[in-house]
VEXDREN-2710 file (C-alpha; in Angstrom, 1 decimal):
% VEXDREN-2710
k/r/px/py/pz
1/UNK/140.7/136.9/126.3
2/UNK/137.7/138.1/123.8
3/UNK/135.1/139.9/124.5
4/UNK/132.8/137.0/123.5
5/UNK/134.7/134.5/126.1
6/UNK/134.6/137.2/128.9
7/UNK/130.1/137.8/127.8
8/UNK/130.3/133.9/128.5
9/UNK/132.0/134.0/131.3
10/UNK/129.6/136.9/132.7
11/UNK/127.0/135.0/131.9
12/UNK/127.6/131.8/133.5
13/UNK/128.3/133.9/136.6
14/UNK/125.1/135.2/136.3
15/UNK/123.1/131.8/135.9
16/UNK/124.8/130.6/138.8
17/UNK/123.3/132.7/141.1
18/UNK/119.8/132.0/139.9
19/UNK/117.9/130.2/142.1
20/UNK/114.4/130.5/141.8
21/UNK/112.0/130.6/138.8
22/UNK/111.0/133.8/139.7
23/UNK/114.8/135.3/139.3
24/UNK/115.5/132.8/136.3
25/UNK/112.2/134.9/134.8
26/UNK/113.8/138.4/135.1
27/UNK/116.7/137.3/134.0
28/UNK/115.1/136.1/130.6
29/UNK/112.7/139.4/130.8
30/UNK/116.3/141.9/131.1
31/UNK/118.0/139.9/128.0
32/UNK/114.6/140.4/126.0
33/UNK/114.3/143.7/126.9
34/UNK/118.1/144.6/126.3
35/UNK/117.9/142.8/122.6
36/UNK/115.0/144.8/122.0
37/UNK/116.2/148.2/123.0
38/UNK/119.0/147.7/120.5
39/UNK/117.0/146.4/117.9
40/UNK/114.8/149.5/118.4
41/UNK/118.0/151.7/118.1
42/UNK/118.7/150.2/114.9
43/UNK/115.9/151.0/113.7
44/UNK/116.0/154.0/114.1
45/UNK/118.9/155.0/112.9
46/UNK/118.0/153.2/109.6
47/UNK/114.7/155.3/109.9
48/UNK/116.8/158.3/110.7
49/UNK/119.2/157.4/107.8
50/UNK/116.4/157.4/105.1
51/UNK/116.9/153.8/104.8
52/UNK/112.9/152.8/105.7
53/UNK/109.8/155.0/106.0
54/UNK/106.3/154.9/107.0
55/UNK/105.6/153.5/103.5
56/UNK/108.4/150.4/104.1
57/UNK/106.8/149.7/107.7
58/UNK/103.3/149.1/106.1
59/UNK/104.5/147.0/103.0
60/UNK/106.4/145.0/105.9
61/UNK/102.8/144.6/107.5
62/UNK/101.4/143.4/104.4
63/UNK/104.2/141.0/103.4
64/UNK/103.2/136.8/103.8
65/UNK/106.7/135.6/104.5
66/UNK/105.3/131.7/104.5
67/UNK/107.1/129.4/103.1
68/UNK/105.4/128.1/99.6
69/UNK/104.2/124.8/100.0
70/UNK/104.2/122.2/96.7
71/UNK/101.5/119.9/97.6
72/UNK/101.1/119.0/93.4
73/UNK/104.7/117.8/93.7
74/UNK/104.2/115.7/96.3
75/UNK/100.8/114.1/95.7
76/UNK/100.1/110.9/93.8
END
């Protein structure tokens, strides 16, 4: 068995025992918080690795990632 079927399986253990919307709530609040903690950790080892700076975080806050609309296309 994979490791991916035996997460699945852990997981629909886990949602089984859920019976309330309070528990189903900290169990949405631990995942979120235990995808962020790695996200954060790979960050900083990119930050740690030279891969991004201070100066790549602040053109990241200035970045419009929007998609382009082509409204002259479209209109008649």
């Amino acid at each position: 068995m994979s490791y991916s079927q035996i997460a699945h399986l852990e997981l629909i253990n886990a949602l089984n025992n859920i019976n309330t919307e309070e528990e189903l709530n900290e169990f949405k609040d631990l995942l979120a918080h235990y995808f962020a903690q790695k996200a954060q950790k790979a960050i900083d080892a990119l930050w740690e690795e030279g891969v991004i700076n201070e100066k790549t975080i602040e053109q990241w806050g200035e970045e419009h990632m929007r998609t382009p609309y082509r409204y002259a296309s479209h209109r008649s």
